[in-house]
N, C-alpha and C positions, 0 to 999 in steps of 0.2 A: 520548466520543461526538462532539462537537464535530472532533477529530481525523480519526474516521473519516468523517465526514460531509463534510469538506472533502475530502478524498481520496477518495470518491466523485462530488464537482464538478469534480475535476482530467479524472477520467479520463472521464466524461461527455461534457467540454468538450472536450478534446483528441481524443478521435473526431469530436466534428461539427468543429471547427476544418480537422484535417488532412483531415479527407476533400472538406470547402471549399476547403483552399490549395490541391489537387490534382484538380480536375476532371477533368482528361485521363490519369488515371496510370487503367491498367486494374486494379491492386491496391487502388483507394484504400477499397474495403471492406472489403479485410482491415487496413488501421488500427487497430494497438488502441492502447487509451488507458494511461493510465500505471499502472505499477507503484509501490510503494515499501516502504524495507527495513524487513521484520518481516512482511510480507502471507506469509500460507501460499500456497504455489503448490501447482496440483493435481500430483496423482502421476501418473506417465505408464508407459501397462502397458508393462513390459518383455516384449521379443518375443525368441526363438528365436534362438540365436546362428544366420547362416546360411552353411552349406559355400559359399556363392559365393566365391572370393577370387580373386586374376588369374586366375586359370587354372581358372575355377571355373566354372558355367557362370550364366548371369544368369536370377534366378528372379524369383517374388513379391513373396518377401521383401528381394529388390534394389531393384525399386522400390521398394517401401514406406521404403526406408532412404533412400534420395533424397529421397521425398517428405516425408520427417520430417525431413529435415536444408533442405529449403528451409522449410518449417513454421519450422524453429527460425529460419532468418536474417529471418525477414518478422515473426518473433514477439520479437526482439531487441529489449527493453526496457530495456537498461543504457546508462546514459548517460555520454558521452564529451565530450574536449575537440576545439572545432575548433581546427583546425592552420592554416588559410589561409581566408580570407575565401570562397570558393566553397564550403567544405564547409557553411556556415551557410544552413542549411534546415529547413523542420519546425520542429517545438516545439522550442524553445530558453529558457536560463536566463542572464543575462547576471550576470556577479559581479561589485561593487563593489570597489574597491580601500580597504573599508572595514578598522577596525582588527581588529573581532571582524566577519567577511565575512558580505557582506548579500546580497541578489537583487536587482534594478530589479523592483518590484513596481506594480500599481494594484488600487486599488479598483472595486464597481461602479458608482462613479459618474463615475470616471474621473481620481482622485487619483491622483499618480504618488507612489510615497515606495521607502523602501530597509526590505527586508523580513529578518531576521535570520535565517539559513538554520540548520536545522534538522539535515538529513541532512549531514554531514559529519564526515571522521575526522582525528581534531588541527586543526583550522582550517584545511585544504591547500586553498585553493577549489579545485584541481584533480581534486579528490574530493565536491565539492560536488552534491548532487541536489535536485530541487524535492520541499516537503511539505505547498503548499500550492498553489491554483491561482492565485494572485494573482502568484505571480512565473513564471508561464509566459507564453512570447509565439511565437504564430508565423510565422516569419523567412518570406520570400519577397521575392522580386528583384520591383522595379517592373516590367514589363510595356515595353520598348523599350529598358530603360536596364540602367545598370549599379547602381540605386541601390535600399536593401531598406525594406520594410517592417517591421511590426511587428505585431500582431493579437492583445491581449489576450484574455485571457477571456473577457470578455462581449463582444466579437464589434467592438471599436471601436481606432482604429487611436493606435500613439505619437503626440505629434506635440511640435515645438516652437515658439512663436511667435516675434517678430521682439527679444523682449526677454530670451528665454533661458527663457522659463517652460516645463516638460514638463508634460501633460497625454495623457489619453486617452478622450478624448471623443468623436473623428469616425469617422463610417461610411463618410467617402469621403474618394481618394486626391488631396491637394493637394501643394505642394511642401513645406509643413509638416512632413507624414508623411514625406518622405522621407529615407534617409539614406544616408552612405556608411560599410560597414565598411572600416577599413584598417588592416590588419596594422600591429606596431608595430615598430620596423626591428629595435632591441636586444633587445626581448624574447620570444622565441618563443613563439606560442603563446598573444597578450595583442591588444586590440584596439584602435581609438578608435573610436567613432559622430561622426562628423561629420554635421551639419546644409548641407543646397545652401545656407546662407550661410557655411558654411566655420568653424563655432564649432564646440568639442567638448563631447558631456556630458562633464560634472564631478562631483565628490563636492565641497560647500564644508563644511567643518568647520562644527558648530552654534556658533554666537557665547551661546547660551544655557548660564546658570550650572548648570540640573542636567546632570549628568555622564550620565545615560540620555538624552538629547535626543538625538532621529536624527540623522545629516547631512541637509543640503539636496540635493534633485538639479536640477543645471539645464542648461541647455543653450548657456551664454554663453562658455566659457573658449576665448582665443584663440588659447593655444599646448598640443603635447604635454606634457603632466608626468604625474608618478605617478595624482597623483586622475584623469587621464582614463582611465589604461590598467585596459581591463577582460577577463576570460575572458566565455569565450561555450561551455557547456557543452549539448550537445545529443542526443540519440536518437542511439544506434549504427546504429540501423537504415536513417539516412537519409544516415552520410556516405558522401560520393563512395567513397574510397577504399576502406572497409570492404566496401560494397559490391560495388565491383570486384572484391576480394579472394574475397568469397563465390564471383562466379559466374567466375573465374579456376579454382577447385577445384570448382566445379560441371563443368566444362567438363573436368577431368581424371578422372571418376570413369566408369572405363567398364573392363571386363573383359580378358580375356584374350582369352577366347572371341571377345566381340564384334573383336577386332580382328582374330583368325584369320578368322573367317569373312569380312571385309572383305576383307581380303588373298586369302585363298584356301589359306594352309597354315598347317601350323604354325612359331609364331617364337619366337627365340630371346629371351631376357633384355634385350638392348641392344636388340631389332629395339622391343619394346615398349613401351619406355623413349622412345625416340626418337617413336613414336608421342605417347604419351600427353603429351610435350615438346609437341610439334607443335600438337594438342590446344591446349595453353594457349595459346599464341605465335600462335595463329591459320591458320597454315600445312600443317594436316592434309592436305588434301584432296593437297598435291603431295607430299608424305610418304608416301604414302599409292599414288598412284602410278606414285613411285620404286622401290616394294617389287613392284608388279605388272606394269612394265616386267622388271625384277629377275629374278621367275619363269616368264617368259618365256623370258629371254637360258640362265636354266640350262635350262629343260626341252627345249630346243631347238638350246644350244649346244654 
């Protein structure tokens, strides 16, 4: 009960969160909140295989197949690693470079500690997913700069003081809150959080004799090593690239038909091809009136 109770605060909070990070996104309603594995997902009615295909001509149920397929990329709840510091956006999960892999977690009253991850297969933190809401934060760039925020759960931001202490406590953006993600040169795919006084968080070993005692998290260490490098695991739905990728194939899904009729005849296998190339690459529109230059030159040549 307890389980499922918090996994209802996850995804609760992560709708009002992201749809907060994102004022000016005209989708920021359709934000949904988080999934996790073993949730029954509903069944979705399967439709009517549809004779459209290239050469097919574009019905209904063509739409409808677009519109289910941008449905699915805006409904994309599996969560991914970022690969370069710009793709860190949205609800994000930062991993510890702990022994048994932890989260950067807070409470609600704004403890920061290292949270022992739940979701993950063999210890890979690169498989790692949030299962509680205490270790989600949402990432967003300071407003003129280059430097990110953070935005726990209960709505109050990271920060670190001048002596290395992490907290999250504040509702407003000082230079405390801020931070800089940077890539780590050696290992891909791995981060550091820098502090604008240039310290990195750290993991420090507990100096405490029981063997379950957490690590420390703080904010003081003055060079890169292992304890600073960390993954930064987040929403599929919000990386750049992925993104791209969706509406790169959004941008190629288009008939036969529809391109005869563009043109004005009927085309050939390559004539198509070349189109629907064009399409992606951005370049349609003189592709396009290469082909109708084209039937021109024959109907008259």
């Amino acid at each position: 009960m307890e389980l499922a109770a918090s996994r209802s605060r996850v995804r609760r909070s992560l709708l009002t969160d992201a749809n907060r990070a994102f004022p000016d996104c005209p989708t920021r309603r359709m934000v949904k909140p988080l999934s996790f594995k073993g949730d029954k997902r509903p069944k979705k009615r399967k439709r009517a295989a549809d004779a459209d295909r290239d050469d097919g001509e574009a019905g209904p149920s063509r739409v409808q197949k677009l519109n289910n397929d941008d449905d699915a990329a805006a409904d994309d709840d599996s969560w991914v690693s970022a690969d370069v510091a710009t793709d860190v956006v949205g609800p994000v999960m930062i991993v510890l470079p702990t022994e048994k892999p932890s989260a950067l977690a807070c409470d609600p009253n704004g403890k920061v500690f290292a949270m022992p991850i739940e979701n993950i297969v063999d210890g890979n933190p690169t498989s790692a997913e949030p299962h509680d809401v205490r270790m989600v934060w949402v990432a967003n760039k300071v407003s003129g700069t280059d430097n990110f925020r953070f935005k726990g759960h209960h709505g109050r931001y990271l920060a670190c003081d001048k002596i290395g202490f992490l907290s999250a406590t504040s509702e407003a953006i000082s230079p405390l809150e801020c931070f800089n993600v940077i890539a780590t040169a050696d290992t891909p795919s791995t981060f550091q959080l820098q502090t604008l006084r240039e310290t990195f968080v750290t993991i420090k070993p507990s100096t405490s004799s029981k063997s379950t005692a957490p690590a420390e998290i703080r904010g003081d260490e003055d060079k890169i090593t292992f304890n600073t490098t960390m993954r930064i695991r987040m929403q599929a739905r919000f990386k750049p690239k992925l993104k791209a990728s969706k509406e790169e194939k959004a941008l190629s899904k288009i008939s036969r038909r529809e391109l005869e009729e563009a043109v004005g005849r009927r085309l050939d296998e390559n004539e198509v091809k070349v189109l629907k190339r064009a399409r992606r690459e951005g370049d349609y529109h003189e592709r396009l009136l290469d082909l109708k230059v084209k039937n021109r030159h024959d109907k008259f040549g």
